[in-house]
C-alpha positions in Angstrom: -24.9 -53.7 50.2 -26.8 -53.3 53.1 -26.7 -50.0 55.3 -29.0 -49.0 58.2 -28.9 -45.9 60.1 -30.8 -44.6 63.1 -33.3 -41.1 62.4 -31.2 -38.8 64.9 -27.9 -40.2 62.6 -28.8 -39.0 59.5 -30.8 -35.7 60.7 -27.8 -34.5 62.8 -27.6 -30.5 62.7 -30.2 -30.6 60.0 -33.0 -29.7 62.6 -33.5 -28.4 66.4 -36.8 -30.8 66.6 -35.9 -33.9 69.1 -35.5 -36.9 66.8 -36.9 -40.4 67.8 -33.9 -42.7 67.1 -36.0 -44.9 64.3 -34.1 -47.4 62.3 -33.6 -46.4 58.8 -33.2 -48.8 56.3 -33.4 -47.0 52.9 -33.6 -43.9 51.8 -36.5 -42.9 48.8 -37.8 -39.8 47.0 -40.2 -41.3 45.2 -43.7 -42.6 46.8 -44.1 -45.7 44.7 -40.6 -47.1 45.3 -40.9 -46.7 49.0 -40.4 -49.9 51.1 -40.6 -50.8 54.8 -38.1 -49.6 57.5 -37.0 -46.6 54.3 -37.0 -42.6 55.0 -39.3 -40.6 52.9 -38.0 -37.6 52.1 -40.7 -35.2 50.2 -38.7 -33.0 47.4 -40.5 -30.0 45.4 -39.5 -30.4 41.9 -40.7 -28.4 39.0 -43.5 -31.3 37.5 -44.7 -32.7 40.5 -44.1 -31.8 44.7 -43.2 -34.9 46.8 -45.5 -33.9 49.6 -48.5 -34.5 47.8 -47.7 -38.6 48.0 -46.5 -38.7 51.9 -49.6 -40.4 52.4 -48.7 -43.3 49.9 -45.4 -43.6 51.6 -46.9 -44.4 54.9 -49.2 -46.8 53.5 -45.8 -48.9 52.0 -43.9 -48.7 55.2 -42.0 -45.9 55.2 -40.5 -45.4 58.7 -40.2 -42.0 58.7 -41.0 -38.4 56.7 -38.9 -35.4 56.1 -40.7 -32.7 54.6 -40.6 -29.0 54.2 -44.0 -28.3 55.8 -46.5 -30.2 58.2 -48.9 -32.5 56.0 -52.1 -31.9 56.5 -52.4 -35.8 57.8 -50.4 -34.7 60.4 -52.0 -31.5 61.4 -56.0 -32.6 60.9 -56.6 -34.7 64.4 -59.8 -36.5 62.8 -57.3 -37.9 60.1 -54.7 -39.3 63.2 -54.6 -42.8 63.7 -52.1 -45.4 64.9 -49.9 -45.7 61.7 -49.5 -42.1 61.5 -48.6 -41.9 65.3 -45.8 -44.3 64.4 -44.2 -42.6 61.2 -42.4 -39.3 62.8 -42.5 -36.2 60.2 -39.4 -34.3 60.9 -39.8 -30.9 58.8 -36.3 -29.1 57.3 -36.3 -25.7 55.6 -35.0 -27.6 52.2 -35.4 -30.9 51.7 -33.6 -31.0 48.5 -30.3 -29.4 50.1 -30.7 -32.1 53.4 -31.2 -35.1 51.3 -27.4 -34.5 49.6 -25.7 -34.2 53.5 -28.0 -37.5 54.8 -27.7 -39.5 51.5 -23.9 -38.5 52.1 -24.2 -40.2 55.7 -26.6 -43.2 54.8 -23.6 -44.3 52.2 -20.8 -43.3 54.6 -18.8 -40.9 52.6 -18.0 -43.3 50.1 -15.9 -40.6 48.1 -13.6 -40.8 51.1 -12.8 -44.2 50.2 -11.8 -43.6 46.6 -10.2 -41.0 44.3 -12.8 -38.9 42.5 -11.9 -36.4 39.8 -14.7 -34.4 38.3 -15.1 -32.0 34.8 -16.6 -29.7 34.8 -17.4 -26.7 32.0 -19.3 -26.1 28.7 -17.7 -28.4 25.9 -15.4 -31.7 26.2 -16.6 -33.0 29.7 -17.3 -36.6 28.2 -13.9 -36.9 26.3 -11.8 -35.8 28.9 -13.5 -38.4 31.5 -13.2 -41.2 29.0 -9.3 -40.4 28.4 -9.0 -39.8 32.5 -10.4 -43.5 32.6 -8.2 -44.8 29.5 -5.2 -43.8 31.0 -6.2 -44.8 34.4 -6.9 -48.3 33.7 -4.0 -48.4 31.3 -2.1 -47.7 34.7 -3.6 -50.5 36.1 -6.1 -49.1 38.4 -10.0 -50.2 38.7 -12.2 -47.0 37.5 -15.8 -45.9 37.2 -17.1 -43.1 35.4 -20.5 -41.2 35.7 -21.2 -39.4 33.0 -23.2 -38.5 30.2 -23.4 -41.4 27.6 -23.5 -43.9 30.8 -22.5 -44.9 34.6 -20.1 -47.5 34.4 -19.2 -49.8 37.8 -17.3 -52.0 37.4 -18.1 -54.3 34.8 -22.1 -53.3 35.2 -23.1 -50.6 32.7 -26.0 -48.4 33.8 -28.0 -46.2 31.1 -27.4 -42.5 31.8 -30.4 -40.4 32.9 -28.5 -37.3 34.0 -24.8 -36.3 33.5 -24.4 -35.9 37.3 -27.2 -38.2 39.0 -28.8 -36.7 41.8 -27.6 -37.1 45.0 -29.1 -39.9 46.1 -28.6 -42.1 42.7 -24.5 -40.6 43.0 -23.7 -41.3 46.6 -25.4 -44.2 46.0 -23.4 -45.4 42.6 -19.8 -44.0 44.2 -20.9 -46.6 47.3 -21.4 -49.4 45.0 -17.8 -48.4 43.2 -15.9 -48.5 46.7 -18.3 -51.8 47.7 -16.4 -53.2 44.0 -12.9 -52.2 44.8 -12.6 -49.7 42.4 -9.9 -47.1 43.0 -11.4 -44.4 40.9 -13.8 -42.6 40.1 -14.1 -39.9 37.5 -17.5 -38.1 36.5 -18.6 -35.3 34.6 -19.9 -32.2 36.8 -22.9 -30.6 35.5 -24.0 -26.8 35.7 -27.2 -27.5 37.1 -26.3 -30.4 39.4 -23.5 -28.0 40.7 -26.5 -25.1 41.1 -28.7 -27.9 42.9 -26.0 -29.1 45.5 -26.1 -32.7 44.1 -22.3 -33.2 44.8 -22.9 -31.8 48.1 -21.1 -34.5 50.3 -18.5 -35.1 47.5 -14.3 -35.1 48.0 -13.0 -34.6 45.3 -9.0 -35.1 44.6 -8.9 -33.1 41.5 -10.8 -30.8 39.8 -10.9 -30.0 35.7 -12.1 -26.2 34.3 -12.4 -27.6 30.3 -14.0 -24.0 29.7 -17.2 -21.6 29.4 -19.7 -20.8 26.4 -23.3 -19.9 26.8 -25.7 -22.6 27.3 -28.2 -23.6 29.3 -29.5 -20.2 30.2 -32.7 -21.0 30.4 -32.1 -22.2 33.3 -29.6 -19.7 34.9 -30.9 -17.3 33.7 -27.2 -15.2 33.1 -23.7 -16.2 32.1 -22.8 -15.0 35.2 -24.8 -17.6 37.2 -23.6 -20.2 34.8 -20.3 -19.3 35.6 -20.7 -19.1 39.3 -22.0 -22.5 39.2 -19.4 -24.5 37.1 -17.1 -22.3 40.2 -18.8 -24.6 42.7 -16.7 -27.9 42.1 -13.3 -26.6 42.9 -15.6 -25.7 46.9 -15.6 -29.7 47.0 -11.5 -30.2 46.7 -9.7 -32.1 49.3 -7.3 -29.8 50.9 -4.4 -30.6 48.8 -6.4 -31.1 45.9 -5.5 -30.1 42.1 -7.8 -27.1 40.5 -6.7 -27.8 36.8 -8.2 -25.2 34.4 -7.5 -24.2 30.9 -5.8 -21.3 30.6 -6.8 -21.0 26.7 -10.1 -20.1 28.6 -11.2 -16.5 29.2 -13.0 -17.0 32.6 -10.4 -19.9 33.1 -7.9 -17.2 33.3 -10.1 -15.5 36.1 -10.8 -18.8 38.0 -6.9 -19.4 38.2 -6.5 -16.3 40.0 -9.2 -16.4 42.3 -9.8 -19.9 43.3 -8.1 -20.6 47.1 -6.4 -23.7 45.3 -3.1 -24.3 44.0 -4.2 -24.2 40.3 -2.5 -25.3 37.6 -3.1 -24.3 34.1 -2.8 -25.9 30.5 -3.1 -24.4 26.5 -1.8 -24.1 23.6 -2.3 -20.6 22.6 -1.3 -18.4 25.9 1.6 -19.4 27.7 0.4 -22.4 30.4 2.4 -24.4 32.9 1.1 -27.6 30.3 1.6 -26.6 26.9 0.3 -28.5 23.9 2.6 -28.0 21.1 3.8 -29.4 17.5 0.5 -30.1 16.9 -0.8 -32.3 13.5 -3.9 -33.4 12.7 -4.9 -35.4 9.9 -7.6 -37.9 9.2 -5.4 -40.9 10.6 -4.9 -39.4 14.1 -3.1 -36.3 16.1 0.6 -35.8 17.3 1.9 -33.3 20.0 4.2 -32.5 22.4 2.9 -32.2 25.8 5.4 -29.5 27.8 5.1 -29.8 31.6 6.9 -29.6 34.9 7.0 -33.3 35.5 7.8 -34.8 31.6 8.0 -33.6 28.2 5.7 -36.1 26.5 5.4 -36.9 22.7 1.8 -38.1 22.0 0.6 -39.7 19.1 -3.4 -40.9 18.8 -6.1 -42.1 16.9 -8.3 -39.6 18.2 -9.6 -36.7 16.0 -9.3 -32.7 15.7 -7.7 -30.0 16.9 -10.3 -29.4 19.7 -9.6 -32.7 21.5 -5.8 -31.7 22.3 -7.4 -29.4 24.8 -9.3 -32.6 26.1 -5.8 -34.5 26.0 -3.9 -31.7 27.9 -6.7 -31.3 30.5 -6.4 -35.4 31.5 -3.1 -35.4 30.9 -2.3 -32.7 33.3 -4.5 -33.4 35.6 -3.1 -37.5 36.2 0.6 -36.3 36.1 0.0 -34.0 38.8 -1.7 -37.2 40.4 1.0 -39.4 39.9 0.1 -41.5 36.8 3.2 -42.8 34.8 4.2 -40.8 31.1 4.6 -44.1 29.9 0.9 -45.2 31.1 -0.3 -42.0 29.6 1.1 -42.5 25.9 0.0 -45.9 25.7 -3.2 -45.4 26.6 -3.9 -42.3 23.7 -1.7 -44.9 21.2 -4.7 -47.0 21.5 -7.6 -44.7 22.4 -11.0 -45.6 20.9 -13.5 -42.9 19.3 -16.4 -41.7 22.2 -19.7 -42.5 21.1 -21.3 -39.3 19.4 -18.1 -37.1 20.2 -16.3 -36.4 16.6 -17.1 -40.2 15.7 -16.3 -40.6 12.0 -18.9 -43.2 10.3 -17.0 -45.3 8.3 -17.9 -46.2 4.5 -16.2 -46.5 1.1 -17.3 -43.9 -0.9 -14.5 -41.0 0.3 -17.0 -38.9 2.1 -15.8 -38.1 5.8 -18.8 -38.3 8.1 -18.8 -37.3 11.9 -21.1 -37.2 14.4 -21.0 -35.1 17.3 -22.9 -33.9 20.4 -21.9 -30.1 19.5 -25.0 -28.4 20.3 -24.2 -24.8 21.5 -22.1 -22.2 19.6 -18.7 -22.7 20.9 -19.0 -26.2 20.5 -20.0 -25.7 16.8 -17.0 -23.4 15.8 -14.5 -25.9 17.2 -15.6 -28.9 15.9 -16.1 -26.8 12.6 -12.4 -25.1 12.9 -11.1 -28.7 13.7 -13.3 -30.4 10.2 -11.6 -27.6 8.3 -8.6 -28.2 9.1 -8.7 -31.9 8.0 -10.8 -31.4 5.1 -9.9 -31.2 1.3 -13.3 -30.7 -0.1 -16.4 -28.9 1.1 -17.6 -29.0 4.8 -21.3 -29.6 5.0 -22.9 -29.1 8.1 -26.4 -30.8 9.4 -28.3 -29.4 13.0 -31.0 -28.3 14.6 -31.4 -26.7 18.3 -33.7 -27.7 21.3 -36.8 -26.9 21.6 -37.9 -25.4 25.2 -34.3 -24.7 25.7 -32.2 -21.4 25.7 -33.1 -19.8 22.7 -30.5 -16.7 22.5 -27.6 -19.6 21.6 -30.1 -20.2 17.9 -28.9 -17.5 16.0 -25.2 -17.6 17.2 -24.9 -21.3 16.1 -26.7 -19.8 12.8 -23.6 -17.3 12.0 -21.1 -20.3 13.4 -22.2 -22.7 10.8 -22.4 -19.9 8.1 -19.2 -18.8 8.7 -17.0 -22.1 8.6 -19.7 -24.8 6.9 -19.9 -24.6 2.7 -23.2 -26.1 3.4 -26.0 -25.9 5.8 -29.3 -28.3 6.6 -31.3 -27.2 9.1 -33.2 -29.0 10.8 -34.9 -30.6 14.2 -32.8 -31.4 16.9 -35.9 -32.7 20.1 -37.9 -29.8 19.5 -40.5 -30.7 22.6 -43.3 -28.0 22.3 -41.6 -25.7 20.3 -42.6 -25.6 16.7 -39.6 -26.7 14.5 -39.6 -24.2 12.2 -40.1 -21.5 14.3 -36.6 -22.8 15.8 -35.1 -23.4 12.3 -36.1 -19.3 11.4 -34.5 -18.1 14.9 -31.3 -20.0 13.7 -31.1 -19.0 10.3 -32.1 -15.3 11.8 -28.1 -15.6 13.0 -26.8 -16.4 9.2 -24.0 -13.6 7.7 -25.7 -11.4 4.9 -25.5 -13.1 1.7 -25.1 -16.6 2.6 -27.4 -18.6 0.8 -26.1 -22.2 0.6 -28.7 -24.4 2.7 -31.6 -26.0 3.1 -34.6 -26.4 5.6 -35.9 -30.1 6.2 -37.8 -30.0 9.5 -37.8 -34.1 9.1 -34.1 -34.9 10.3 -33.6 -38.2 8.8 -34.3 -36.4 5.5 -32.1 -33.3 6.4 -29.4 -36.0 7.0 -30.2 -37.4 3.5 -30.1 -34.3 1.9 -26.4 -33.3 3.0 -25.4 -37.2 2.5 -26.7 -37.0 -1.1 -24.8 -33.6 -1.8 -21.6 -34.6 -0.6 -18.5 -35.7 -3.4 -15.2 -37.7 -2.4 -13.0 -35.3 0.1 -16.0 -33.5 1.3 -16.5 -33.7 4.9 -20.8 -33.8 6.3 -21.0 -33.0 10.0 -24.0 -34.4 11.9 -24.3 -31.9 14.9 -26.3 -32.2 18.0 -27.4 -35.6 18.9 -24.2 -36.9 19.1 -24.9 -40.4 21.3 -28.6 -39.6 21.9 -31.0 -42.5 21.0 -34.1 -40.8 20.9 -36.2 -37.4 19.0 -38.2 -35.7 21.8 -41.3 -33.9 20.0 -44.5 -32.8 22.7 -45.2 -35.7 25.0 -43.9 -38.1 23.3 -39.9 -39.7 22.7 -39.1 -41.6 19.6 -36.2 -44.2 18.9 -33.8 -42.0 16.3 -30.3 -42.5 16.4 -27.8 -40.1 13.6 -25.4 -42.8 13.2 -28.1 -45.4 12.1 -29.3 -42.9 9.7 -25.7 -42.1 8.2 -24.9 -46.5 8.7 -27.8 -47.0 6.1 -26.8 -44.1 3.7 -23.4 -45.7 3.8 -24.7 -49.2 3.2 -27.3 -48.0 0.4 -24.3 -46.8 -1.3 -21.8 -49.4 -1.1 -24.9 -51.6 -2.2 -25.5 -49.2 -5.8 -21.4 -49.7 -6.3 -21.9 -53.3 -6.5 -24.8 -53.9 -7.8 -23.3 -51.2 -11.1 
């Protein structure tokens, strides 16, 4: 896919400076992958400032600079020679905010040329894109995703390194979907790439509210912020586009009265134009009855918990207001498979019900708990840590969560970076309800998942929170290979190997 813009294109309205119309045939933010004929645009970030390797850039080629101040190449006259003369340095006021609107152009709007619904909020954003997809494809349509766990085009599956890329990766990726033929495109919406304009450029044909907790506050700083920023996708609809939000949801409820969208809700505990109701949940699947104004749809699926029928009625709702089929929409949950890290039961023969899941703030914990409870006939252990360098006022409500509903509690690590781990275990215990006394502290987390493995009995339930899909431990400069399901594989094996060997 090969795209080439001139200077003055991409710049448009971005500047008052006269721009030489230079060919532009690339467009990098990183000095190194810089080749000839590409725009080098010099972002601040908060490890390293781009402006510090314009220099490098010229020397690979690059045909042209936008920065947020003059270099000092450019401004010292004893350090101006030819090749600088021929690399224009167009400065902007923000180069993070311009290189959203100009990657936008470079690609062409390529979410013009596709449908693209995002998800945004707190807990279920990867679920609800991976049943938008299911029931999409089970409709016969061609769909990416962008996401969390992965970016999937086409048949090419690209490891994740943010939920929403930046903008240059995403404009880029949603170019190479259209380029592919695919129809669709659904992608989780992040808090922080909603707060740093990465969609910026974006159309977006629907838009999902799953709901609001607290997390990630060390980076906004307030609720408040967090909430204004998860507001941002529904300023990215098409004009006719569909706000769906959960009316189950406190600041959902505001959001549906003061979005400028038609919005349309969906619960199961406050009345909803989508209702969820005759809900059962066992260990073999869930039923319900999905009420709405185009079908009444009885829905029966493999997939786990009480929790996830908010997922199901937030896709749902969202693709029958889109036009998708009931009868595409049921088969696809008959057949749904598990999301990796996201309530995924680990199978093994020894009675024990194991789960894995990414559940690492406090309302994510009391659901997946509530939903474990409800399925489980023995005792519900419960295995987690927090992150280190990471909002610390969500350690002690995830403390009392896990008091409250678990039997049992390990704490543990969960990529403590810089921050000592049992400093993080004491702030989470800090939160436990007076007189609950029924855990243990194993800093090392394949032991902590050991030691609720080795406590649990046929019928009890052991939750392995926090990781969910993550392949890796992040302690101080330095990432290790760790995966929870490996850990609760072996355990499983080393079992089933003792029953036959007795």
């Amino acid at each position: 896919m090969t795209t080439m813009m001139t200077l003055r294109e991409l710049l448009y309205g971005l500047t008052a400076e006269s721009i030489a119309p230079v060919s532009i045939t690339g467009i990098c933010c990183h000095s190194k992958q810089v080749r000839p004929g590409d725009l080098f645009i010099a972002i601040r970030g908060p490890r390293s400032d781009g402006h510090a390797f314009i220099e490098e850039a010229i020397a690979r080629g690059a045909a042209a600079i936008l920065a947020q101040s003059l270099p000092a190449i450019y401004r010292s006259s004893a350090r101006i020679v030819p090749q600088l003369r021929a690399c224009p340095c167009v400065v902007v006021a923000d180069t993070h905010k311009a290189l959203s609107v100009i990657a936008a152009r470079f690609f062409r709007h390529p979410s013009r040329k596709l449908r693209l619904v995002g998800v945004t909020g707190t807990n279920g954003k990867t679920t609800t894109t991976y049943l938008l997809k299911a029931i999409l494809e089970s409709a016969g349509a061609h769909v990416g995703l962008l996401g969390t766990i992965v970016y999937q085009i086409g048949e090419r599956m690209v490891p994740s390194t943010n939920t929403t890329p930046g903008p240059l990766e995403l404009q880029r990726y949603i170019a190479q979907m259209a380029s592919e033929g695919l129809e669709w495109c659904v992608m989780e919406v992040s808090s922080h790439g909603l707060a740093q304009g990465r969609i910026d450029g974006l159309e977006f044909e629907a838009g999902i509210f799953t709901n609001l907790g607290s997390d990630h506050l060390d980076y906004h700083k307030t609720i408040e912020a967090y909430a204004a920023a998860k507001r941002r996708l529904f300023d990215y609809l098409r004009p006719h586009g569909h706000a769906v939000v959960n009316g189950d949801d406190s600041y959902g409820r505001i959001l549906a009265q003061t979005i400028p969208h038609a919005v349309i809700t969906y619960g199961m505990q406050r009345p909803a134009r989508v209702m969820a109701r005759e809900i059962f949940c066992s260990w073999e699947g869930t039923r319900l009855l999905l009420e709405s104004p185009w079908a009444v749809i009885p829905i029966t699926t493999p997939l786990l918990g009480r929790h996830n029928v908010m997922n199901i009625a937030a896709a749902v709702t969202t693709l029958l207001a889109l036009g998708i089929a009931p009868a595409a929409i049921q088969d696809a949950l008959a057949s749904f498979d598990q999301v990796p890290g996201r309530f995924e039961r680990v199978s093994n023969d020894t009675g024990v019900h194991v789960v894995i899941d990414y559940a690492h703030t406090a309302e994510a914990m009391r659901l997946v708990l509530l939903s474990l409870r409800e399925l489980t006939r023995g005792r519900l252990i419960v295995v987690f840590g927090c992150g280190g360098d990471r909002d610390q006022a969500k350690r002690p409500m995830m403390g009392k969560i896990a008091s409250l509903l678990a039997d049992a509690v390990v704490l543990t690590s969960d990529n403590p970076r810089g921050e000592d781990p049992l400093e993080i275990i004491r702030q989470i215990r800090s939160g436990f309800v007076p007189g609950f006394s029924n855990f243990h502290e194993v800093s090392d987390r394949e032991q902590a998942i050991a030691t609720a493995l080795a406590m649990a009995r046929s019928n009890d339930t052991v939750l392995i929170a926090g990781k969910g899909h993550e392949s890796f431990q992040i302690f101080h400069h330095v990432s290790v290979p760790f995966l929870d399901r490996e850990v609760a594989e072996r355990w499983a094996w080393s079992r089933h190997s003792v029953v036959l060997s007795s």
